[in-house]
C-alpha positions as CSV (number, residue, x, y, z in Angstrom):
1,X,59.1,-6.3,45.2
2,X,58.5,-3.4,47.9
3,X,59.0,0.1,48.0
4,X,62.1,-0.5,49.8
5,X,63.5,-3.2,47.5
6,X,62.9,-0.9,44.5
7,X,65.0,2.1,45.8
8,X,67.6,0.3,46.8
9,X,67.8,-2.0,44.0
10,X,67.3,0.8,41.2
11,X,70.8,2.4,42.1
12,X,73.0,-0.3,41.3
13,X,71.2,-1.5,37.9
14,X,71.8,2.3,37.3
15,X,75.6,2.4,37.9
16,X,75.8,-0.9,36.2
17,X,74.1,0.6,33.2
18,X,76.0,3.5,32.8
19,X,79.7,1.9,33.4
20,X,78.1,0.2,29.8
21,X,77.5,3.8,28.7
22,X,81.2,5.0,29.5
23,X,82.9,2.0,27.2
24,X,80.2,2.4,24.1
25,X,80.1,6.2,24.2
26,X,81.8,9.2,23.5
27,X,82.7,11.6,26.2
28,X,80.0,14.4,25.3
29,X,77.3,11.6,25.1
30,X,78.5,10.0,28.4
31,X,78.3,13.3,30.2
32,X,74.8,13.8,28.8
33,X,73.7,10.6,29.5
34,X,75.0,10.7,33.2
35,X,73.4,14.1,33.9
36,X,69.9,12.5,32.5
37,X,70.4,9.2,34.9
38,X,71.2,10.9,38.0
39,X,67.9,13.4,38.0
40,X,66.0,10.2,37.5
41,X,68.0,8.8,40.0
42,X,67.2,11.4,42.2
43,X,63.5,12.0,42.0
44,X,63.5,8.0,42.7
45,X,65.4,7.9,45.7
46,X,63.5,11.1,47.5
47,X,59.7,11.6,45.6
48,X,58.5,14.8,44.9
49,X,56.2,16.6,47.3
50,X,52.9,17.0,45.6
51,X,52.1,20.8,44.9
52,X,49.0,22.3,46.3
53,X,46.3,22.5,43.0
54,X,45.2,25.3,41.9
55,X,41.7,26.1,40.6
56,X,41.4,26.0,36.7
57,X,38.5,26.3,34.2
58,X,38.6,23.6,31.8
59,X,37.6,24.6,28.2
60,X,35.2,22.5,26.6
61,X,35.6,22.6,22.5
62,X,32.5,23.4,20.5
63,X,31.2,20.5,19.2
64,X,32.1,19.3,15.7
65,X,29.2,18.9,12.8
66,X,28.8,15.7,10.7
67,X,28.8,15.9,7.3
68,X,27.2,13.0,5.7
69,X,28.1,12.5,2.0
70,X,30.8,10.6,1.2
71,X,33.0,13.8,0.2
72,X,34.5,14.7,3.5
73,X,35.1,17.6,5.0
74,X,38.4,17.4,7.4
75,X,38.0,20.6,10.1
76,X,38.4,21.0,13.6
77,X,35.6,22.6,15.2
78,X,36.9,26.2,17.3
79,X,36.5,26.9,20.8
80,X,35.5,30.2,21.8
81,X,37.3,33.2,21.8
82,X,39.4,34.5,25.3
83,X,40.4,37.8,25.8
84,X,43.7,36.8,24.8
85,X,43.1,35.7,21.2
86,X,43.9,38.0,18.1
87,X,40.6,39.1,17.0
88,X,39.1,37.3,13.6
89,X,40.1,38.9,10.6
90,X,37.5,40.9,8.5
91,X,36.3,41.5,5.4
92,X,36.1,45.2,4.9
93,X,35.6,45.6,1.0
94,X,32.3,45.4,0.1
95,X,32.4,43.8,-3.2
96,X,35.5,41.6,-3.4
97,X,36.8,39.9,-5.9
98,X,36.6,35.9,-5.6
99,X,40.7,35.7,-5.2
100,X,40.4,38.0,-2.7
101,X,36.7,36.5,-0.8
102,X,38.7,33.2,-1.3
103,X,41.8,34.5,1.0
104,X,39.4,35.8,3.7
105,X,37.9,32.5,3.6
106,X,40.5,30.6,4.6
107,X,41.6,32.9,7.4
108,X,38.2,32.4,9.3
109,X,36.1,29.7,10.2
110,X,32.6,29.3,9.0
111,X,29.6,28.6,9.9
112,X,28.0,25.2,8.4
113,X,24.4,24.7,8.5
114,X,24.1,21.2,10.3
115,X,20.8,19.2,9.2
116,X,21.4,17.0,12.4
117,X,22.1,19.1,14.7
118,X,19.2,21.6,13.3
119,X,21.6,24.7,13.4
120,X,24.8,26.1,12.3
121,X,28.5,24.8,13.8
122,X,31.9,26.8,13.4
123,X,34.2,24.9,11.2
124,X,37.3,25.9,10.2
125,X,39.7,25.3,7.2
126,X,36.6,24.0,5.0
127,X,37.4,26.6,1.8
128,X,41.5,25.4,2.7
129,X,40.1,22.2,1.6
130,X,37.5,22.9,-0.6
131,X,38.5,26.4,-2.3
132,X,35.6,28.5,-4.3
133,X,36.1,27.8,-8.3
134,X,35.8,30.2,-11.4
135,X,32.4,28.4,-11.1
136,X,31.7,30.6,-8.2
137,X,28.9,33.4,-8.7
138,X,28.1,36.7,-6.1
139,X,24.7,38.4,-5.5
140,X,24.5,41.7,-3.6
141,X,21.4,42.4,-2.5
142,X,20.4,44.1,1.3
143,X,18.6,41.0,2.4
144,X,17.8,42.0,6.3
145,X,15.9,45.4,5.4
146,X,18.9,47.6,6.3
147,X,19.5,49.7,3.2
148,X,23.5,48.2,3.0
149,X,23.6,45.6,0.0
150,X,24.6,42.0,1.7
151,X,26.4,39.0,-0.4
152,X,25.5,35.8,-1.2
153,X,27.5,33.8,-3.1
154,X,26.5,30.5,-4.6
155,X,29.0,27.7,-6.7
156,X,27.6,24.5,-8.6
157,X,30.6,22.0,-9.1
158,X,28.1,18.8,-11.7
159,X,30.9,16.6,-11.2
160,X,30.5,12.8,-10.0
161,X,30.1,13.8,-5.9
162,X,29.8,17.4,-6.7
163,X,28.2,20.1,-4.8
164,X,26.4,22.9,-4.0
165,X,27.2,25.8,-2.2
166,X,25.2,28.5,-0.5
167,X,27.5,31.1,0.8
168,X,25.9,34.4,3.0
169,X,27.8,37.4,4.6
170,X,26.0,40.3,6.4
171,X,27.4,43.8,5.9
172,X,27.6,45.7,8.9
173,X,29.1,49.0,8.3
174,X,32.8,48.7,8.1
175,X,33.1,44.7,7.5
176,X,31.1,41.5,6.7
177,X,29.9,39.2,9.2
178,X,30.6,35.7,10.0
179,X,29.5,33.6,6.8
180,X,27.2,31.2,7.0
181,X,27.5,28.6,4.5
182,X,25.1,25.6,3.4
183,X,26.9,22.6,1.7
184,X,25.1,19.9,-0.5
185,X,27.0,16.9,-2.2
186,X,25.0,15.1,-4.9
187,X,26.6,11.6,-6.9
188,X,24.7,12.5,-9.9
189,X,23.6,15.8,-11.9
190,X,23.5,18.5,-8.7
191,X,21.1,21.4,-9.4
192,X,20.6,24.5,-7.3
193,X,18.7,28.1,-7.5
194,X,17.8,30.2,-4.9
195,X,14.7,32.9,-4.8
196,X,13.8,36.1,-2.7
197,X,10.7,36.1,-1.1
198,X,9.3,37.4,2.5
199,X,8.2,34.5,4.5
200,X,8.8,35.7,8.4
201,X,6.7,39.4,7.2
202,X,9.2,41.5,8.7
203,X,9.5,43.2,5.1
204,X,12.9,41.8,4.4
205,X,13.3,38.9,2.0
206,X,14.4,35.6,2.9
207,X,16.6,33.1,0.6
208,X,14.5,30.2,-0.4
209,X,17.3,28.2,-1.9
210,X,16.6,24.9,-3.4
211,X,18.7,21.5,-4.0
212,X,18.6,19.1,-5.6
213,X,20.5,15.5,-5.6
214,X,20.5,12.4,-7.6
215,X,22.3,9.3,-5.9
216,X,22.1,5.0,-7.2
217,X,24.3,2.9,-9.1
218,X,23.0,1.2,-12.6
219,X,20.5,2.1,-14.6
220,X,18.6,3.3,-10.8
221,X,18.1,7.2,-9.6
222,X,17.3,8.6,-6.4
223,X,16.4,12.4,-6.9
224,X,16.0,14.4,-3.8
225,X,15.0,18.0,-3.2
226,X,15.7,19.7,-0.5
227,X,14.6,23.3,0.6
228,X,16.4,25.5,3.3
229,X,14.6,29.0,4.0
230,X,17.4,31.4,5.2
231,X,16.8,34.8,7.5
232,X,19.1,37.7,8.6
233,X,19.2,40.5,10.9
234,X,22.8,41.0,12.2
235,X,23.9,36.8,11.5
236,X,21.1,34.4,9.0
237,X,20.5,31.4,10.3
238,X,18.1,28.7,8.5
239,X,14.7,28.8,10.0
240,X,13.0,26.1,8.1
241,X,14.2,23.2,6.2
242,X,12.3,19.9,4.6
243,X,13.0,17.3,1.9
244,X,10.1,18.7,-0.4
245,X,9.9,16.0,-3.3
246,X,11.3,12.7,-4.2
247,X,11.5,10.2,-7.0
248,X,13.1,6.8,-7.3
249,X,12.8,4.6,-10.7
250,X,14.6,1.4,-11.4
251,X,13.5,-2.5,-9.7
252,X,11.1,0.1,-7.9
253,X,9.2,3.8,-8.7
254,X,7.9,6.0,-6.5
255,X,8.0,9.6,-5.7
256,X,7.6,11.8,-2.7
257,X,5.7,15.6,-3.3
258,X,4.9,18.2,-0.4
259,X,2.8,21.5,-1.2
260,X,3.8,24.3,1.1
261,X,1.0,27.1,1.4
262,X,1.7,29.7,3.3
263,X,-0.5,32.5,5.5
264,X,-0.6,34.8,8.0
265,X,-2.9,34.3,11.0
266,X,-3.5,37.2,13.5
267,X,-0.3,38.5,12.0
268,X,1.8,35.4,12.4
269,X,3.4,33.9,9.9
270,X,2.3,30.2,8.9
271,X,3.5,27.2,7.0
272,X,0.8,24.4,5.7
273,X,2.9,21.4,4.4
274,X,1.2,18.8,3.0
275,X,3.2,15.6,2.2
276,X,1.8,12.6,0.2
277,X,4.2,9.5,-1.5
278,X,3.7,6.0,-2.8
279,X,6.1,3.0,-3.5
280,X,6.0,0.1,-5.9
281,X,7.7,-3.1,-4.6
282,X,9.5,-4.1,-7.6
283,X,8.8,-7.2,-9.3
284,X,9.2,-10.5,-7.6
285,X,11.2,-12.8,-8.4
286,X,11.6,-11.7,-12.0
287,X,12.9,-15.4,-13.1
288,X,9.7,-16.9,-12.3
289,X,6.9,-14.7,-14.1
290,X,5.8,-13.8,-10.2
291,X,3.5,-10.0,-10.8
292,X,4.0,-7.2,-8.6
293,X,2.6,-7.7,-5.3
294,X,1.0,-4.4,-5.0
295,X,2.0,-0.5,-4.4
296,X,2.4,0.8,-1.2
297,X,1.2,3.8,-0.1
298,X,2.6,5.8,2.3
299,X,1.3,7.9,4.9
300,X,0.1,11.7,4.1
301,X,0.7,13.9,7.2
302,X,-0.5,17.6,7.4
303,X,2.3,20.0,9.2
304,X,1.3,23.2,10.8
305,X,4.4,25.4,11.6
306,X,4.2,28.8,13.2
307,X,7.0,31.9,12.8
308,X,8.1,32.6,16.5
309,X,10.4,35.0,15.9
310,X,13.8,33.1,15.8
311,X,12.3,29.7,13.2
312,X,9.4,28.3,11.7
313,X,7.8,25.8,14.6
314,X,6.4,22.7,13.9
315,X,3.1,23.2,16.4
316,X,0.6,20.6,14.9
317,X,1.2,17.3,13.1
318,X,-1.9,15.0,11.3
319,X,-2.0,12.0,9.7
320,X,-4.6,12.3,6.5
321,X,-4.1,8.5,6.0
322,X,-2.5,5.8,7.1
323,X,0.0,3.7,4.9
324,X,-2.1,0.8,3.0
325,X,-1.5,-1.4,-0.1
326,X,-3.0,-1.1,-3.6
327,X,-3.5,-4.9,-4.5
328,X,-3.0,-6.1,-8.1
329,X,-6.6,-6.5,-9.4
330,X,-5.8,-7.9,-13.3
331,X,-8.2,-8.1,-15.6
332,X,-7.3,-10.6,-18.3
333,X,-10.6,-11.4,-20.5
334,X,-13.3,-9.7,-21.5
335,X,-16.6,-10.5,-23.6
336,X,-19.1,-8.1,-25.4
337,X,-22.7,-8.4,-25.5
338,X,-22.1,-10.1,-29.2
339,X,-19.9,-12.7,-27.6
340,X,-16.9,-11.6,-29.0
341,X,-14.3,-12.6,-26.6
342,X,-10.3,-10.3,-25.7
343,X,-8.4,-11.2,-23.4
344,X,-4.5,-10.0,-22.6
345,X,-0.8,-12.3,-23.1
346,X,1.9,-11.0,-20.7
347,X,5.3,-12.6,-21.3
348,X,8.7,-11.1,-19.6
349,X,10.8,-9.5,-21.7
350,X,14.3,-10.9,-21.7
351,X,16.3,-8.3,-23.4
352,X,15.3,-5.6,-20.7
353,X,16.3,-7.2,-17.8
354,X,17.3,-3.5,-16.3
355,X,14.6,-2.8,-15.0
356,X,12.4,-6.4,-15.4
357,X,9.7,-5.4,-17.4
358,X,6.5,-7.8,-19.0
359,X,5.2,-7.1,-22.5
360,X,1.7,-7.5,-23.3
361,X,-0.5,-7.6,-25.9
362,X,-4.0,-7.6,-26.9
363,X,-6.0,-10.6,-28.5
364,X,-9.4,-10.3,-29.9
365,X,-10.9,-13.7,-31.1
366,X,-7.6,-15.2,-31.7
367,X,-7.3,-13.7,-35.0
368,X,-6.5,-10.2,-34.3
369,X,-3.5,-9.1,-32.5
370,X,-2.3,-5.8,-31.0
371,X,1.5,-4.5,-31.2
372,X,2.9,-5.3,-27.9
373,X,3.5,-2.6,-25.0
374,X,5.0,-2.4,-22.0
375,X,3.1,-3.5,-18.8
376,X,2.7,-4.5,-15.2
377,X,0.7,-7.8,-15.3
378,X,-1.0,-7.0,-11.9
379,X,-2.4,-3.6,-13.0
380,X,-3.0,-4.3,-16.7
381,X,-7.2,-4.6,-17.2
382,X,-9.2,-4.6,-20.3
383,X,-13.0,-4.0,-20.9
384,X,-15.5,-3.4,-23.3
385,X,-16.9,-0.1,-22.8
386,X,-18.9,2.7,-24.1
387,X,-16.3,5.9,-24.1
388,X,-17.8,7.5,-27.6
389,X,-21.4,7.8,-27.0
390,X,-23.2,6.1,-30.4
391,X,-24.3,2.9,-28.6
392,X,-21.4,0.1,-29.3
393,X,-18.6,-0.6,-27.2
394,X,-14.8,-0.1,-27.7
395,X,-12.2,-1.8,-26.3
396,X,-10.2,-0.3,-23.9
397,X,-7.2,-1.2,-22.2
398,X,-4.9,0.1,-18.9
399,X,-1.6,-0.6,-18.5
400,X,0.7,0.1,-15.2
401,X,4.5,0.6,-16.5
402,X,6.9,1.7,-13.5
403,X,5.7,5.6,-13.3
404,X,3.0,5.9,-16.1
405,X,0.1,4.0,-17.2
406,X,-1.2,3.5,-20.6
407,X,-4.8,3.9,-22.0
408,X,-5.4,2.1,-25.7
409,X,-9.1,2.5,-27.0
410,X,-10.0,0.0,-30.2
411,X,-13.6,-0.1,-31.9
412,X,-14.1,-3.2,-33.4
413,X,-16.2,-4.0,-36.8
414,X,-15.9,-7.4,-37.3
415,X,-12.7,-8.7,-38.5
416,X,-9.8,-6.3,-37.1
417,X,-9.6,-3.4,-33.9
418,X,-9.3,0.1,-35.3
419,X,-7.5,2.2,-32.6
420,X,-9.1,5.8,-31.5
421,X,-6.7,6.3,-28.6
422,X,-3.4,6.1,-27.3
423,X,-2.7,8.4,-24.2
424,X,0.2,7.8,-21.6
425,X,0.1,9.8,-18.8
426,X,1.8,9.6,-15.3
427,X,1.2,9.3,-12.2
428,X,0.4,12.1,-10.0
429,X,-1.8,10.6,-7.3
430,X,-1.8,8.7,-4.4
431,X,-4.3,6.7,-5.6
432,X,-2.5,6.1,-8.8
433,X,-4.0,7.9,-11.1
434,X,-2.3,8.2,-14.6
435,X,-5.0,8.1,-16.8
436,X,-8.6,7.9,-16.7
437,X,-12.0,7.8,-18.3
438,X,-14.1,10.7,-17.1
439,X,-17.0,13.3,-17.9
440,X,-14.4,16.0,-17.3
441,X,-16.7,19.2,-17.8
442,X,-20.5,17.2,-17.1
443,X,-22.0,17.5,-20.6
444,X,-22.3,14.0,-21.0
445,X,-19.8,12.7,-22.8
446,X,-16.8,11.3,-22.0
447,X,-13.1,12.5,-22.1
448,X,-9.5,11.2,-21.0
449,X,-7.5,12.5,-18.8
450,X,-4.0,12.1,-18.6
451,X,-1.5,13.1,-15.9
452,X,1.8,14.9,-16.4
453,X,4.6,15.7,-14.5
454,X,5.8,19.0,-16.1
455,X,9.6,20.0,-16.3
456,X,9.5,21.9,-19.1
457,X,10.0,25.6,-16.7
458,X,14.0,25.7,-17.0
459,X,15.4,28.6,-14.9
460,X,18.7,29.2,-13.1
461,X,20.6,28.0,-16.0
462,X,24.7,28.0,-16.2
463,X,27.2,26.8,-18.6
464,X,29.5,24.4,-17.6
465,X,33.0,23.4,-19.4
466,X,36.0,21.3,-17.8
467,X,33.8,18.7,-15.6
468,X,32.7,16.2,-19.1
469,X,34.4,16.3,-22.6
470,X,31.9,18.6,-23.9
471,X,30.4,22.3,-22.3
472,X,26.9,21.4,-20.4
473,X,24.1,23.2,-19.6
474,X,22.4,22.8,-15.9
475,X,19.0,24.3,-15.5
476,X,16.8,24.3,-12.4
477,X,13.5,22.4,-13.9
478,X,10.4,22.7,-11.4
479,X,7.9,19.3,-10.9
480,X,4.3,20.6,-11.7
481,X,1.8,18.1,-11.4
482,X,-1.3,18.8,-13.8
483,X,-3.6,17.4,-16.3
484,X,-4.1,17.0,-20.1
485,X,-7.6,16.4,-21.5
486,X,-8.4,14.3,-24.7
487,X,-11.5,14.4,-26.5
488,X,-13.2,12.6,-28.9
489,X,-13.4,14.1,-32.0
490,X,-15.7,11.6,-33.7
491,X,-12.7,9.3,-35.7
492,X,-10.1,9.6,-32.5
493,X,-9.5,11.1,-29.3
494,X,-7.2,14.1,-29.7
495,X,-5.6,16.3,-27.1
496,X,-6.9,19.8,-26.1
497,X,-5.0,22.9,-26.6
């Protein structure tokens, strides 16, 4: 149908429709309807002229941030400000009350520190969704060198997907700033704390705040830590941000840990960041007593990043090492100078199917046997060895168990093992290193050393009642990788104070 046919042909299906109208209608409908028809009819029959455009500026909307844990956040990024908008409420007293910081909130958008996008993104109606809680603490402290005290204000919700809130508001005279806030989700156990400490050396602190998250399912953890280093003059902004330690344990172990030293070179600020990590596969096709394939570790990278004045840049990267495997090197039997013969049984243990685990034990002449302990049958090894310095040979025995290994020492006399040592210790090296015989201090004689992963510093602690049946406590623990040292004592090897 042409242009033509149509106008001539939309008319009369028009009339015929509304002689329909008249006989189904009533007369105020019918005179509506008519009125409607007949400006359609007309802008048909004779087309509008087109106007003549006018130039226009088209506003583009400030991009939205991503929030990646499952919780989400359900805000529409702002645009900016015109001349014709009502300016953004402010926050004029200077130590509110968290009703009345919680109404200002909602009132103004913030802005969220965006790990992807490497800065901070306006969002608005994120406290209308997610209001502060009686959980909710404030810190006034002047925190850009100023002399006005600033706020920071931080919240720990330990639910299942709780979080962990980093809140920070500049004074400035007569009203606080736009707040810039740091969000953290965690599926498990959420722990946070925060510190003062000068890292740009302009004389003002910065917030070193800390987080850390546990995700999995059963019987598995994933433990993150994440640090966020936080600097204000007139706004903060994050200037330097890294996942500074890891640790998984269930099928698998394996842990992540970065040491940050820092320095000043020809007055510049500088960050060292050393990062080191292994993984264990976990054990192969636990049905068919298959041993761990090896432990894989990962590459150690050496990070150079210099303060210029606005963030910490990254200017140097090195790789230390490159990722490579740890075989499984087992050692099953063993015989003495006298001919007496050990060797090692590994059997998987059915009732601990989560995690798979083997149990071994210790056989000396078939008429001797050692309790059973926990083991990985590709880095389980026994030897006769010297450790005591009088001439005979003990018995010693590693074990690999998912994040520690075991050291058990036996002298033998004949008819039965008498044990001198039992030292667990984990594993704090690349290289994995749990436990170890070694001339610690060079006077000859031998000692064992054992690693540990300390978490006995608690800090940042806070009560915690309505989230589980009972009150909790949640305390920020610190990893410290060190040593203990055992030494013989002439009947066993004992621990040093």
């Amino acid at each position: 149908m042409n242009r033509l046919q149509q106008t001539v042909t939309r008319p009369l299906l028009v009339i015929a429709i509304l002689l329909l109208i008249v006989v189904a209608c009533s007369p105020e409908e019918t005179v509506e309807i008519v009125e409607q028809e007949a400006q359609a009819l007309e802008a048909t029959i004779l087309p509008p002229i087109a106007p003549t455009p006018t130039p226009s500026r088209t506003v583009l909307p400030t991009v939205m941030a991503t929030v990646t844990p499952v919780p989400t956040m359900t805000a529409t990024a702002t645009t900016s400000p015109t001349a014709t908008m009502t300016p953004a409420p402010r926050l004029t007293t200077s130590q509110p009350n968290l009703a009345d910081l919680q109404e200002y909130l909602v009132s103004v958008p913030a802005r969220v520190f965006s790990e992807e996008h490497n800065e901070a993104l306006l969002f608005e109606g994120y406290f209308q969704e997610f209001p502060l809680s009686e959980h909710a603490e404030i810190v006034y402290q002047d925190i850009n060198n100023d002399g006005l005290d600033d706020m920071i204000v931080f919240e720990l919700q330990p639910s299942i997907w709780g979080r962990g809130i980093l809140l920070v508001m500049i004074w400035q005279t007569d009203g606080y700033g736009d707040p810039l806030l740091l969000v953290n989700f965690a599926k498990y156990d959420p722990r946070h704390r925060f510190l003062f400490e000068d890292w740009s050396g302009d004389g003002a602190p910065e917030i070193i705040y800390d987080f850390q998250s546990d995700t999995g399912g059963t019987d598995y953890i994933d433990t993150t830590r994440t640090r966020y280093v936080i600097h204000c003059q007139e706004q903060c902004a994050v200037i330097w941000w890294k996942v500074i330690g890891e640790w998984e344990q269930f099928y698998t172990v394996g842990w992540t840990h970065t040491t940050i030293e820092r320095s000043i070179d020809d007055e510049t600020p500088n960050l060292s960041v050393l990062t080191e990590s292994f993984y264990a596969p976990q054990l192969q096709n636990i049905l068919s007593d298959s041993f761990n394939p090896g432990f894989q570790v990962l590459t150690s990278t050496l990070e150079i990043y210099t303060w210029n004045e606005t963030r910490f840049e990254l200017v140097e990267s090195q790789i230390l090492s490159l990722p490579y495997y740890f075989e499984a090197q087992p050692i099953w039997t063993t015989t003495n100078k006298s001919g007496i013969q050990a060797h090692l049984i590994a059997e998987f243990s059915e009732e601990t199917l989560y995690p798979p685990i083997y149990v071994c034990s210790l056989h000396i002449e078939n008429n001797w046997t050692s309790e059973p302990f926990d083991c990985d049958p590709g880095f389980t090894s026994v030897e006769w060895r010297d450790i005591t310095d009088d001439g005979q040979d003990e018995l010693v025995v590693t074990a690999l168990a998912f994040a520690q290994q075991r050291l058990l020492a036996f002298q033998w006399n004949g008819t039965e093992a008498v044990q001198i040592a039992d030292v667990t210790g984990d594993i704090i090296r690349v290289n994995l290193f749990g436990v170890a015989v070694d001339d610690v201090d060079s006077d000859g004689r031998m000692e064992i050393r054992a690693g540990k992963i300390d978490l006995s510093q608690r800090s940042f602690c806070r009560n915690f009642s309505g989230f589980y049946p009972d009150e909790i406590e949640i305390c920020w623990q610190e990893w410290n990788f060190t040593e203990e040292v055992y030494r013989w004592n002439g009947v066993a090897y004992i621990k040093q104070d």
